[in-house]
Every structure is written in C-alpha cells, then in structure tokens.
N, C-alpha and C positions, 0 to 999 in steps of 0.2 A: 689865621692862627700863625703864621710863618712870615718872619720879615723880623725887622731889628727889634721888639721888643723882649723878646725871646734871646738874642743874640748874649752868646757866655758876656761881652764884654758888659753888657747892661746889666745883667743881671751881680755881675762883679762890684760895680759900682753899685748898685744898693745895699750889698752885704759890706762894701766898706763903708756908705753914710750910715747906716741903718743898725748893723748887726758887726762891728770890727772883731768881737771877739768870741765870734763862735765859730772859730775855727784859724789854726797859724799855719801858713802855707802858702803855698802859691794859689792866686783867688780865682783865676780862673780854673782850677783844678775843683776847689771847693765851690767854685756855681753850676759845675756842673754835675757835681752830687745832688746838690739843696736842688736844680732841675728835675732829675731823675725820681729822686727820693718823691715829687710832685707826681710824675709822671706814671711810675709804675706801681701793681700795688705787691703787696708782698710774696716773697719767694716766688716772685715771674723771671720762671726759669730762660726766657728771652732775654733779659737782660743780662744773665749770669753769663752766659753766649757774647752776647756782645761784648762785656765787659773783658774776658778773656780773648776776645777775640781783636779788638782796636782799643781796649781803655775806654774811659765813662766821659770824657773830654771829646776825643775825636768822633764817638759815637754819638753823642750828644747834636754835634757837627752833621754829622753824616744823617742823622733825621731830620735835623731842621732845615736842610737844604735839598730832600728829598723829594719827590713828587709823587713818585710811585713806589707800591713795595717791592717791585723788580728793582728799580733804581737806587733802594738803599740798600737791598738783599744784593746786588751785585759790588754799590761802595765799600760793605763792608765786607766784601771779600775782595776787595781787592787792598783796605788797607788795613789786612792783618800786621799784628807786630809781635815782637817776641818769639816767645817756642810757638803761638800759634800760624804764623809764617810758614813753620817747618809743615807742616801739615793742614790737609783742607780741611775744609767746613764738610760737615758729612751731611747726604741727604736730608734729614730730621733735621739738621741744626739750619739751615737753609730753609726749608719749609717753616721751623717757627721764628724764623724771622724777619719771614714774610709775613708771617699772621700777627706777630707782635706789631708791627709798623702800622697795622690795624685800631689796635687797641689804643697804642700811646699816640698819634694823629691829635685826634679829640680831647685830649688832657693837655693838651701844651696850654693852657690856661697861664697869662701872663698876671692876671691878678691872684692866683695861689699861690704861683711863686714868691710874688711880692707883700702877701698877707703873712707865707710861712720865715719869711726877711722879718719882717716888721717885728710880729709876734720876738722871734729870737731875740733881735733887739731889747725888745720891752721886759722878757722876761729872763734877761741875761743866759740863754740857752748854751751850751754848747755841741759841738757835731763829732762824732768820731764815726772814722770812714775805716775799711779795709787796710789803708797805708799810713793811718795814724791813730795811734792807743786804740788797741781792735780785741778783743775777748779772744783767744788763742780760738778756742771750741767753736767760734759761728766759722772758720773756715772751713770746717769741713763737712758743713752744709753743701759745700762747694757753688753751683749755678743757682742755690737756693738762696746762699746768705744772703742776707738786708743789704741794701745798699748802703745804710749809714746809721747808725745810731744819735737821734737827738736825745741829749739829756737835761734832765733841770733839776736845781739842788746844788749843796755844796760837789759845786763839780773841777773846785780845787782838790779835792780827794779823789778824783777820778780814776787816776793811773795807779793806784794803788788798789782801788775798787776794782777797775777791767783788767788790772793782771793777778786777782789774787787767783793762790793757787790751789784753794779746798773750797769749789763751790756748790752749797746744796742746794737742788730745786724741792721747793717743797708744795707738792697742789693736791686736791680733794675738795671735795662738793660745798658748794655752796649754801646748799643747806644745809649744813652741817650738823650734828646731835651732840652734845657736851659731853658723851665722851672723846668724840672726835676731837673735838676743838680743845680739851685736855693732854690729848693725845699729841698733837699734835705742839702745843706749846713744851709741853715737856722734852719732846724729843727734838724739837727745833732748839728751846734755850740751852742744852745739854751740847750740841752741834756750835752754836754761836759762844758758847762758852769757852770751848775748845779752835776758837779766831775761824771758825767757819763763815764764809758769806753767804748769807741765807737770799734766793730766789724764789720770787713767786710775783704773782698777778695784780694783787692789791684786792682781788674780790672778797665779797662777803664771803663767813665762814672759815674752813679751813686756811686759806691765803691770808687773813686777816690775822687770825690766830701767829700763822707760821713769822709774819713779819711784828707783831708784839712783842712777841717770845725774845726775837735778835734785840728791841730795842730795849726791853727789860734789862738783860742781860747787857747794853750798851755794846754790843754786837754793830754789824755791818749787815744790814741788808737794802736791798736793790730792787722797786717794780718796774716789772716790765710791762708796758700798757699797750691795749690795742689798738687805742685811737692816742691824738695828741697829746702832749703832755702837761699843754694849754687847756685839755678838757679832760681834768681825770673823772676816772668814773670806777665804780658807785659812787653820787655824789655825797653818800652818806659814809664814804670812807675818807671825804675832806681832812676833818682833822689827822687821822693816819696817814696821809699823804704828806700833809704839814710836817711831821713827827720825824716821817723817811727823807725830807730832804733838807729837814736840820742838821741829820749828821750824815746823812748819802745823797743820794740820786733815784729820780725815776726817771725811767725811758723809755721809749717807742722809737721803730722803726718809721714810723709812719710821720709827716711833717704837720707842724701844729695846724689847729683848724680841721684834722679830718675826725671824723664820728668812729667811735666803733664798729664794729659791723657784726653778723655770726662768721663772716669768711675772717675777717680781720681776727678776730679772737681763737679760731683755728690755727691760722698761719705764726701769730703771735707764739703758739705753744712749741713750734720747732724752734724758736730764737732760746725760750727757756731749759731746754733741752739738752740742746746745743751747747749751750753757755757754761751747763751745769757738771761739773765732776761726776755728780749723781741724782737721780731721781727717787724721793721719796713720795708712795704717794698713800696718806692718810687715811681718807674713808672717797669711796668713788660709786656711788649707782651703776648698773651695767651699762646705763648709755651716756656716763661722765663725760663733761671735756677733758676731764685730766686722764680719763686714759687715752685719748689722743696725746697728750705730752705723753702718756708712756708708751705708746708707737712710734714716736719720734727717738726718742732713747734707745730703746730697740732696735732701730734702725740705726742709728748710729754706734752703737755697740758697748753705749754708757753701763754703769751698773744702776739697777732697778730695785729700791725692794717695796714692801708695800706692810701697812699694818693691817693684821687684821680684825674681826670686829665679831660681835654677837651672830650667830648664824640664820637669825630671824632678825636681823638688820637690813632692810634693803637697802640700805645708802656704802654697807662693806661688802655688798657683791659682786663690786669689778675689782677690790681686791682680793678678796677670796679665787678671785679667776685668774688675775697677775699669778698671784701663788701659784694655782692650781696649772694653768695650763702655759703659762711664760715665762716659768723658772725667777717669778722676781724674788728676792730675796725676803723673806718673813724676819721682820721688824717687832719686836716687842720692848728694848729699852735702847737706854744710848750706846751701849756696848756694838751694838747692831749697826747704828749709826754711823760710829765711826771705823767699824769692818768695813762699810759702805762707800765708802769716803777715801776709803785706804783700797780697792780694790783699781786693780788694772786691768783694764778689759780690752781684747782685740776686738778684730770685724766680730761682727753678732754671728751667731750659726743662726738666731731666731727669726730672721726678718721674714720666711715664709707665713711664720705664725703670727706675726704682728699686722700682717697686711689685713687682715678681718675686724681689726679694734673697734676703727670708727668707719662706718659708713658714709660717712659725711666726707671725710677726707678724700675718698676715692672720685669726689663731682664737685670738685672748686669751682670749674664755670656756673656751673646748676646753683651752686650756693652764692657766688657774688651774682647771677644774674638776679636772682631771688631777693638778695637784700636790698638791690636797688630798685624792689617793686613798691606800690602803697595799696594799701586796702581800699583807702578814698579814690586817689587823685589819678589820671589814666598818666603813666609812664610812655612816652614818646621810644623809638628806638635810638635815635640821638642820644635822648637823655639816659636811656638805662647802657648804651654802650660807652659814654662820658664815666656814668657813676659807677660802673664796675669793672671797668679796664678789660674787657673781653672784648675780642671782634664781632663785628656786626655779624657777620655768617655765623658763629657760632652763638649770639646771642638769637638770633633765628631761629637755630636750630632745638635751642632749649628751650626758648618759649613755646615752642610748637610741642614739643615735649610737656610741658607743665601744664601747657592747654589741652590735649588730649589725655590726664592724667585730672582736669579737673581741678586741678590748685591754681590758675590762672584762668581769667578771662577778656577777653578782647573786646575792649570800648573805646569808642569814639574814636578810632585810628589808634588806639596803644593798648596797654595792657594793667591790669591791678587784679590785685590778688582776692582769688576767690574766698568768700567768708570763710568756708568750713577749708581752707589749704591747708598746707602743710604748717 
C-alpha cells in the first residue's frame, strides 16, 4: 500500500488530467485533501490533530512514509507548525495518533483515490476545503470538522450558498404524518421566503418536505448527504435531487463512490448542525435521528426550536421533550422562525443535558464496526478494519462485545451478524 502510487505528486496529476476543476489552488495542497477525505471517515477526531498539528499535506507525507505508529506518532511531533509548535501534543493527542495510524494504514487504497478523481471529472464536482469557500459554522466543530466538502450542482453559485448568512436546518422523521409535512413546508417556505437557505438531508418525509418548500418558493436550499454525491439516496428522491442542483448544490463530506452507512448518517448530522444558524426540528420519535442533529446544536450552542404536535402522536414525542426538558424553542408559525433565525446564542449552558439524546452517538466504533458486518457473508478482520476506519484492537475489542451480547457470531474465521441482532 505504500510506495509511488499513493505519492501527493501522482495523485496531482490525475486531478489535473482527469478532474482540472474541482478545486483552484495549489494541487498538491488539493491531493492531499481528495487523499484524506478517501482515507478517514467522518469527524475522526485524529485527523482534526494532525491537521492542526503539520497541515493535511505534510501529514499526508508523514503516513505514507511511515512504518510504525511510533514512527509517525514521533514525525508528527516533530514537525509541528504554526501556534502548534508553541506547544506539545498532550498525552491523549499522542495516544490517538497512534491509534489513528492504525485505522488509516489499510485505506490508503490507490484505486478510491483515483475512482473518487474520475467520478469528479465526470460529474463536473467541485471540492471546498477548510482554506477555501468553507461554511463559517463547520469550524467550530473544530478536530471534528470534514475534511472537505464535495459538491455537485450549480456550484457556480457556491460562494454565495457557503457564505450565506441566515441558515436554516430543518430535519424530522421520516416517516413523517401530513401534518408534519404541512408543517413543515409552511414554516420552511415562510423561512425561504424571507432569502433563508434552507438545510436538510434530502430524506424522505420531513427533509423532503423542508427542501420543496425553499424550491416552491424559488428559495436556496442545500442537501447534505451521507454517502457520495455520485449515489444520492433515497433513490426515490432522484427527481428532488435533480430539482436541488438545478438551482444549488448537494454535498457530502465523504468522496464519491462511498455508500451511506448508519455511522455515516450520524456523523452527517453534526455537518448540518454546524453549518446551520439554526435548528428546527418538525416532528421527531423519541429515538429520531434528528434529535441527534439536535445534540449537535446544543452542543454547539445554536438556537433550537421544535414544533410541536398532537400529544397521542408518537412521531411529536422528542419534540415535546426538546421543549420540555432542552429549553428548545416552541415553534408554531413563521414569526417563530424568524425569532429563531435572529437569535444569538453563546456556549450552551445545555450540553450536560444533551449528552443523553442519542445513544448511538456515545459508540461510533460499535456503530461503524456494525455497519461494515453482513447477515450472509463472514466479514474477515482486514476487511471490517478496511470498511470502517477503526483500528484492529479496537475492532476486537467490539466484536468480542457484540459476540457476547449475541448480535454477532463467529464463522469461518470472521464475523456476521446474528439474525435476531441489533
């Protein structure tokens, strides 16, 4: 896996025969993004490390000529730059970058790099990084943010898309009830009406809803996707993807060619978060993923509000509890909205109360080791350390967990998910 095909210079030369213009800059700067962005998967807090600590170029460098994780865990402490010079790597940032060296090893894959070249080429993509056209809000993800945003669509309108400055996120259940999805077009075309950029996911239900509404209204809105953006998905939200990148953009963090995943669509929901002014969130079950985006909100200290719904609704019962127990703001018409919208918010005081939202989020390893299991097929440890960017020891260590839990079982030298799992 290590040797010239991998080398920044090669990979520069593909993105100039192949893909000139998804991205203006200096190219070895942008190869060693479009590497990364292959290599790690999302909000891997190792790379946010390294990237602060040498840049995504040198760092890049410093793994591919690496042997051991002592030997890049000592490179890159030795060629810190910038303000992190002034000061060392602290124990924890040292230990996870030794265990990162782990995970990204086995991904250095020279044909994704040059599938996720190709594809941009083909589908006229463009890339925005941290140091060029960057959404103000994913910095202060901080060691969290994406490494880069690919986008596809008119993404001549880009820079006016990633710096506007009233962004709504708007997300709620997929299976949504037609008051919901009422609900939610109203207060969303009322938002877009008033030059709001409307965010959300592209999923069925409420997300679908929230991004009609903006195009009704010949509005601005924006999906953010989990997997590439060469594979949108729901495929049954084709035409509404079509629709969004006649007059915007969709995006993912993630390089074309990759699948969604449940980790991927988790991690996804701090990018929309982040991104956003605000979080609205429509109708949400108690165990939504959109109240994970509204953990991430909370956590960053966005304003939140939530509408709420029939009190023999289950699908309004993790807004009823936004309300009730996370101080989000109760939402009834547009006036609400744009209170919402208009609100300046410090650090959260909430973050205690939000760490309980989702369960899910507290075991990223557990959940990317999980997704890259099969019901059929036995998953090798190679291959499920390959597919979910986790180190071998730790993916050990969770298999042995999920086997003694009974949601995995061990066959033929690997592992697949047991029938009745999780």
């Amino acid at each position: 896996m290590r040797g010239e095909p991998l080398a920044i210079e090669r990979i520069a030369d593909w993105i100039h025969e192949d893909a000139p213009q998804v991205c203006p800059g200096d190219l070895a700067s942008v190869a060693s993004v479009v590497a990364w962005s292959v290599i790690v998967e999302p909000g891997d807090v190792g790379y946010g490390i390294l990237r602060a600590a040498c840049g995504s170029e040198r760092g890049y460098e410093l793994l591919l000529h690496s042997s051991t994780a002592a030997e890049f865990v000592d490179s890159v402490a030795a060629s810190r730059t910038g303000a992190a010079a002034c000061s060392g790597l602290s124990a924890a940032e040292l230990r996870a970058l030794g265990e990162a060296w782990g995970r990204w090893r086995p991904r250095m894959d020279p044909a994704r790099v040059r599938g996720a070249i190709a594809a941009a080429g083909r589908l006229e993509l463009r890339l925005f990084t941290p140091h060029h056209r960057w959404p103000q809000g994913l910095s202060d993800l901080g060691a969290h943010q994406p490494v880069c945003l690919w986008a596809r669509g008119r993404t001549s309108l880009s820079d006016a898309l990633l710096g506007h400055e009233h962004v709504l996120a708007v997300v709620g259940a997929r299976a949504a009830t037609a008051y919901g999805e009422y609900c939610a077009f109203e207060l969303t075309g009322a938002a877009a009406r008033e030059g709001a950029l409307v965010l959300s996911g592209g999923a069925y239900g409420i997300d679908g809803a929230a991004h009609r509404a903006a195009l009704a209204l010949e509005g601005s809105t924006i999906a953010v996707l989990a997997g590439g953006v060469d594979r949108v998905y729901p495929r049954g939200h084709e035409r509404l993807f079509e629709q969004i990148m006649d007059s915007g953009v969709i995006v993912s963090e993630v390089p074309p060619g990759t699948a969604p995943t449940r980790w991927r669509f988790l991690a996804r929901n701090r990018v929309i978060a982040a991104w956003a002014s605000a979080t609205l969130v429509v109708e949400a079950g108690s165990r939504s993923g959109a109240l994970n985006t509204a953990h991430h909100a909370l956590e960053l200290g966005r304003p939140l509000g939530a509408v709420p719904g029939p009190i023999t609704s289950a699908t309004s019962r993790g807004c009823h509890r936004l309300i009730q127990e996370y101080a989000a703001s109760c939402v009834t018409d547009p006036s609400d909205v744009e209170a919402l919208l208009g609100k300046h918010s410090g650090p959260s005081r909430r973050e205690d109360a939000a760490g309980d939202l989702v369960d899910a989020s507290h075991h990223p390893e557990r959940t990317r080791v999980w997704d890259a299991l099969s019901l059929r097929q036995p998953r090798y440890l190679e291959q499920i350390v390959r597919s979910s960017g986790v180190e071998a020891r730790v993916a050990m260590s969770v298999l042995g967990e999920l086997e003694i839990a009974g949601a995995v079982i061990s066959r033929a030298g690997g592992w697949v998910k047991a029938p009745s799992g999780k």
